[in-house]
C-alpha positions in Angstrom: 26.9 -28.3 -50.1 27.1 -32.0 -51.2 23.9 -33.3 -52.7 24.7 -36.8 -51.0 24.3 -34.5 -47.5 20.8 -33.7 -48.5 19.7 -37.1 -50.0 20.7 -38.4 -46.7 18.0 -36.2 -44.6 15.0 -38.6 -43.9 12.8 -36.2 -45.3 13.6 -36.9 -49.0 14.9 -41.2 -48.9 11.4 -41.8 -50.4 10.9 -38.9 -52.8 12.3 -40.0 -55.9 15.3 -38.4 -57.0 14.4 -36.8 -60.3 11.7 -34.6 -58.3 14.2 -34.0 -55.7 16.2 -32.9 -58.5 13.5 -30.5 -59.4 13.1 -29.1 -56.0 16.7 -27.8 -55.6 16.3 -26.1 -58.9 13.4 -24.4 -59.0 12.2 -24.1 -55.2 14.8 -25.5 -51.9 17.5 -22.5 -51.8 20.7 -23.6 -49.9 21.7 -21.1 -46.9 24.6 -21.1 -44.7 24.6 -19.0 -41.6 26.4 -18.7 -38.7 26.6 -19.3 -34.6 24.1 -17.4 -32.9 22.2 -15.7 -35.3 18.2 -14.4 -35.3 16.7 -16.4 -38.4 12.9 -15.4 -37.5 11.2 -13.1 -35.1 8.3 -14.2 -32.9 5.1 -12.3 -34.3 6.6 -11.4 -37.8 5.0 -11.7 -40.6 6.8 -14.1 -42.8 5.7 -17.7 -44.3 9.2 -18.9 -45.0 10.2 -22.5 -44.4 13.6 -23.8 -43.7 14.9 -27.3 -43.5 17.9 -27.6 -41.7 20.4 -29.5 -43.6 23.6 -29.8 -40.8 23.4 -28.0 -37.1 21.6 -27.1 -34.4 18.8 -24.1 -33.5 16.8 -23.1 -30.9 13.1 -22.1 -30.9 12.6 -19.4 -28.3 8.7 -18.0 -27.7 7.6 -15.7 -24.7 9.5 -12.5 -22.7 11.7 -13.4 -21.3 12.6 -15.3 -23.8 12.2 -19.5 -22.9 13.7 -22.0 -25.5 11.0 -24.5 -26.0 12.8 -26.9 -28.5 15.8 -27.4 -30.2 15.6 -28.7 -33.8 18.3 -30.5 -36.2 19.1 -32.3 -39.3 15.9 -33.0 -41.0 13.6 -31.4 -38.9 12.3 -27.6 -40.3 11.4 -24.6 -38.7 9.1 -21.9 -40.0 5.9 -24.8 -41.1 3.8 -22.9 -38.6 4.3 -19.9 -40.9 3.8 -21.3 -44.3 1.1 -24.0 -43.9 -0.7 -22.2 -41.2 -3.2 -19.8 -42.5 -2.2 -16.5 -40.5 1.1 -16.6 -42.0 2.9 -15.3 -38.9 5.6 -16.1 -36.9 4.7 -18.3 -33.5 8.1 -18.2 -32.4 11.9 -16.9 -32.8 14.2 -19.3 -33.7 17.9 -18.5 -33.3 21.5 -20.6 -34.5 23.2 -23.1 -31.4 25.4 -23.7 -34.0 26.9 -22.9 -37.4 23.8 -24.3 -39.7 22.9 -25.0 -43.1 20.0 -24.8 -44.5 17.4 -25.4 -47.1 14.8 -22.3 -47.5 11.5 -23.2 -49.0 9.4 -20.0 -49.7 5.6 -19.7 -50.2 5.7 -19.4 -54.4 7.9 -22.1 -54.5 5.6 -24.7 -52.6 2.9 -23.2 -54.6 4.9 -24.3 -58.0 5.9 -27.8 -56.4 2.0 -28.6 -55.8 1.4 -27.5 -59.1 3.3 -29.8 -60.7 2.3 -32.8 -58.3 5.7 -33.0 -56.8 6.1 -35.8 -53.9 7.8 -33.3 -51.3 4.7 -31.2 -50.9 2.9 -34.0 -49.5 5.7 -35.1 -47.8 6.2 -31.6 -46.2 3.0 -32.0 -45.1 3.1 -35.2 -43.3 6.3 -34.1 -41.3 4.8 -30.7 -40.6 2.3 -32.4 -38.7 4.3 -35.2 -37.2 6.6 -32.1 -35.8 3.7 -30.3 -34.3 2.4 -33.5 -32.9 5.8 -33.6 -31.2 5.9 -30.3 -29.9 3.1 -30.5 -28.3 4.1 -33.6 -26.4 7.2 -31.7 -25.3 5.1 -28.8 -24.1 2.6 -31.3 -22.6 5.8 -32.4 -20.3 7.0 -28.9 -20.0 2.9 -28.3 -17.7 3.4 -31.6 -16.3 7.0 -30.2 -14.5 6.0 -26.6 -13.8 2.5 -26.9 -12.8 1.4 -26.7 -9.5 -2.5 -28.0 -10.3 -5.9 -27.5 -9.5 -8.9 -29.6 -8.7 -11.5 -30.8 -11.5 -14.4 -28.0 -11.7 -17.2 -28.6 -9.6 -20.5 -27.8 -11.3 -22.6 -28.5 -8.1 -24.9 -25.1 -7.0 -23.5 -22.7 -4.7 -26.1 -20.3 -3.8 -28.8 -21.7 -1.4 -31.6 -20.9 -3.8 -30.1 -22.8 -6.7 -29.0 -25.6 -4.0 -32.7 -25.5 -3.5 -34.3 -25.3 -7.0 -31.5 -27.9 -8.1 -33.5 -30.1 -5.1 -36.7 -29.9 -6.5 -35.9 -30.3 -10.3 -32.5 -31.9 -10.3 -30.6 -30.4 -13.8 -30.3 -32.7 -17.1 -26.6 -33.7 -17.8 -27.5 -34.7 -21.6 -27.0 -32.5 -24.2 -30.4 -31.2 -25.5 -32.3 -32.6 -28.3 -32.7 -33.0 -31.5 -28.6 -33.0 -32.1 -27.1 -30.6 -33.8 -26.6 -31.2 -38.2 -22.8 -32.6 -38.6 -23.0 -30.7 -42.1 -23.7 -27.3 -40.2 -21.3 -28.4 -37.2 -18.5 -29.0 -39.6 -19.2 -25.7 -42.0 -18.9 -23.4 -39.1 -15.5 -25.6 -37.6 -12.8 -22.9 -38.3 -10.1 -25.6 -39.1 -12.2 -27.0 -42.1 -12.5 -23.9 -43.7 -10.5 -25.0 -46.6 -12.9 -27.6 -47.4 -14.7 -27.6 -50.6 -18.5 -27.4 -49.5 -19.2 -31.1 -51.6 -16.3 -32.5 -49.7 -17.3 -31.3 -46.5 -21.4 -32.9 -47.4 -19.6 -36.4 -48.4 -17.2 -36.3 -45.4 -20.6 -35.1 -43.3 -22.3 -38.1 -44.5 -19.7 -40.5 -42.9 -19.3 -38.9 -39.6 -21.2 -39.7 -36.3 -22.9 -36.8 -34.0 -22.1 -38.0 -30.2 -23.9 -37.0 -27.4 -21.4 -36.4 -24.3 -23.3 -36.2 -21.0 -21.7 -33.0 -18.3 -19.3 -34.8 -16.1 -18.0 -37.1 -19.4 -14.2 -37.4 -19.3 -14.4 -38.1 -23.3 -10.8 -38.4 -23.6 -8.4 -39.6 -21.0 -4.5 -39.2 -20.2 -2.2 -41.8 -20.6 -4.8 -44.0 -22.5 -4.6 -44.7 -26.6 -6.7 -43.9 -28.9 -6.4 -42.6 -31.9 -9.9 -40.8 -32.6 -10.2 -36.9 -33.1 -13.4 -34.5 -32.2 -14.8 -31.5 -33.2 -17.0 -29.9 -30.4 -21.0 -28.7 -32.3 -22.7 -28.1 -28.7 -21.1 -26.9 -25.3 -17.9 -26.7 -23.2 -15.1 -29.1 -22.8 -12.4 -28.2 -20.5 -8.8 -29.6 -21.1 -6.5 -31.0 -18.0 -3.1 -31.9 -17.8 -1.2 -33.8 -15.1 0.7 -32.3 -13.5 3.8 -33.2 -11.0 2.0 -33.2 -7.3 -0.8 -35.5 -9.4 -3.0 -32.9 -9.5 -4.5 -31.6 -12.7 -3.7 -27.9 -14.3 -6.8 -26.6 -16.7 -4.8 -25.7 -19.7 -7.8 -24.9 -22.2 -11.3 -24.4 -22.2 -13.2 -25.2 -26.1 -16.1 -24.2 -27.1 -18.2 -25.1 -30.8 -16.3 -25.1 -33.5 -13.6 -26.5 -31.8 -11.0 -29.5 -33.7 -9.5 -31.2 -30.6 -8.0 -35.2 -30.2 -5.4 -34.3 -33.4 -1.5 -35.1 -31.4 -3.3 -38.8 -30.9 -4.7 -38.6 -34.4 -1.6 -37.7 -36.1 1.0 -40.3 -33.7 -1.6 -42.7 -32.9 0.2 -43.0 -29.4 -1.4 -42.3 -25.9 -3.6 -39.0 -25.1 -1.3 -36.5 -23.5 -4.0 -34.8 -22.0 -7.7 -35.3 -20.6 -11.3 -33.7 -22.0 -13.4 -32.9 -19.6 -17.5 -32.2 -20.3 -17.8 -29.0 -18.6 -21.4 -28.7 -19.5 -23.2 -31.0 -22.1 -22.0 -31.7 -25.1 -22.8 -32.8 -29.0 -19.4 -33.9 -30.8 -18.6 -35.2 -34.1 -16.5 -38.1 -34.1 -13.4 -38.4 -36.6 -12.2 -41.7 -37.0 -8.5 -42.5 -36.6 -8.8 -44.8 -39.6 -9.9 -41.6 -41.6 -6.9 -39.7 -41.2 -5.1 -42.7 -41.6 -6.6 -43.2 -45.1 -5.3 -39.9 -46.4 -2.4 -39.0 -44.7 0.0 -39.5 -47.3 -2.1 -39.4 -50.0 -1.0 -36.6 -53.0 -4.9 -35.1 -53.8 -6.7 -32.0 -53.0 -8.9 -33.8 -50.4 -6.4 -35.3 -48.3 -4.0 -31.9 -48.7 -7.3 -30.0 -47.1 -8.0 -32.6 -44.4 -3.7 -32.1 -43.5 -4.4 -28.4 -43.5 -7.4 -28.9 -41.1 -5.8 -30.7 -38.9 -2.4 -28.5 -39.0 -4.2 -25.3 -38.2 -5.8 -27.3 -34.6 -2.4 -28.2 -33.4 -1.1 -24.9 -34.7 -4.1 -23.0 -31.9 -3.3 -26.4 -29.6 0.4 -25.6 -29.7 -0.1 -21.4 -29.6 -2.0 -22.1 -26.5 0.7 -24.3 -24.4 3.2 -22.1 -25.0 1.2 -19.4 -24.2 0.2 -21.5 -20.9 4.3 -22.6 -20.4 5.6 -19.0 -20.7 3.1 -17.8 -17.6 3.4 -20.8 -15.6 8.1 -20.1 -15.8 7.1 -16.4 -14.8 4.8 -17.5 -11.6 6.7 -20.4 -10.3 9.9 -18.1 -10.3 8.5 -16.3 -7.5 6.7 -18.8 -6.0 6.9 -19.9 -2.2 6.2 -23.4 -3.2 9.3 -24.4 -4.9 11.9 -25.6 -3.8 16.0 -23.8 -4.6 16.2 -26.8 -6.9 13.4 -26.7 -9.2 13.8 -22.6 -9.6 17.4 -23.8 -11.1 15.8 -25.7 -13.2 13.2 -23.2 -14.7 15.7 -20.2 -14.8 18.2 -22.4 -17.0 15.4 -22.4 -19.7 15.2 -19.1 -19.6 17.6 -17.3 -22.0 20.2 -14.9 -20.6 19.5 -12.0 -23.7 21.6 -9.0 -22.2 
């Protein structure tokens, strides 16, 4: 493999090249492989990353089997496995092409951060800007197949709630006092990773919100670049889809990190959030992330991770969501010869 093939790859034109240097000796193994081979299995257990140098391969989740991306020179495959925390495979990912590759394994990123290499942090940063990518293309993916539902009503069915809602019409605020944002964000599963005097001096900073019952508190198609973590209630999630109705594609409750694709790309809201009862959330600022996305410190590396392992659940969740929605729509009355063309083509042909 010619180093000048590898210096070309996005990924390391601003890492200097004495660490890149470094990198290919002591961590980045080179790996040829061939056409239509099985590099990772969907559920194993495995945390390496590769970085694919030349070719094409396809990342495949679900039975049957449904490619849900392809991925090329510069992109990597396997981040899900090594920078999430459960350190298992999300999908299987399989050769279009004849391929070569870079494989990163967990000790060696371990040695990089130790000696404060660039790539780490710039790992990071692409890890999430590929997630955030994804996602959209999953978004996209619901859009297509979905056939939609209506927004949840929360009006009473029964006649004697109709009639006790009559007399003593129910609150839509959240309850008070609010919730602590220290507490909030110490029991937030994403923020684990947190040092507990980081966490009280990023607590300082951060707003509590109260979100009414009926709040959309993020809209589709609009920008914004703020994330949320949900401290009291349930927020539904809705995605447009093709008849302009809207599919429910997630329900959150406390604890939840949510708002990250927009936080990470900064770009319009590729899906709505819905107050499905009232709600406290803690507001974090697009400007925050901003601040320490590239940074090279433990603070900004643990406020990466945090938001990694939300898209990591976000992106778990819409492949999840794609994979049933193939299976239903190829049986369903509804669509048209055309579209089930369309949706069988994604499906691999595995005998």
């Amino acid at each position: 493999m010619r180093q000048a093939e590898i210096e070309a790859l996005p990924l390391f034109r601003m890492l200097p090249k004495h660490q890149l240097d470094d990198a290919l000796e002591i961590a980045l193994t080179p790996f040829d492989v061939g056409e239509n081979e099985i590099l990772t299995v969907q559920g194993e257990k495995d945390t390496t990353l590769m970085i694919v140098v030349t070719g094409q391969l396809d990342v495949v989740v679900g039975d049957p089997a449904t490619v849900v991306a392809t991925v090329g020179p510069g992109e990597m495959i396997g981040d899900m496995a090594l920078f999430g925390r459960e350190g298992v495979r999300q999908a299987t990912t399989r050769t279009r092409t004849a391929s070569t590759l870079l494989v990163l394994e967990a000790e060696g990123l371990k040695t990089l951060r130790a000696q404060g290499n660039m790539l780490v942090t710039l790992l990071e940063a692409q890890a999430l800007r590929t997630m955030g990518k994804r996602l959209r293309q999953m978004d996209l993916r619901i859009t297509e197949f979905a056939e939609g539902t209506e927004l949840e009503q929360h009006a009473p069915t029964g006649l004697i709630a109709r009639f006790k809602s009559w007399l003593v019409p129910p609150d839509p605020n959240p309850p008070q006092p609010p919730p602590d944002v220290f507490e909030t964000l110490k029991n937030t599963p994403a923020l684990e990773g947190l040092h507990p005097e980081i966490m009280k001096a990023l607590a300082d900073e951060l707003p509590m919100e109260a979100v009414p019952q009926g709040t959309i508190l993020i809209q589709e198609g609009r920008r914004g670049g703020d994330a949320f973590i949900l401290a009291q209630g349930r927020m539904d999630v809705y995605r447009a889809t093709r008849n302009a109705s809207n599919e429910r594609v997630a329900t959150l409750g406390p604890g939840r990190l949510f708002g990250v694709v927009a936080l990470v790309h900064g770009a319009v809201r590729s899906a709505s959030c819905y107050a499905a009862e009232p709600c406290w959330v803690v507001r974090l600022p697009g400007e925050l992330y901003s601040e320490v996305e590239e940074r090279n410190d433990l603070l900004a590396s643990a406020f990466r991770g945090a938001v990694y392992e939300a898209l990591v659940k976000q992106l778990t969740s819409a492949n999840e969501h794609v994979a049933v929605l193939i299976q239903t729509l190829a049986t369903s009355p509804r669509v048209t010869e055309k579209e089930r063309a369309a949706f069988k083509a994604l499906v691999l042909q595995t005998s």
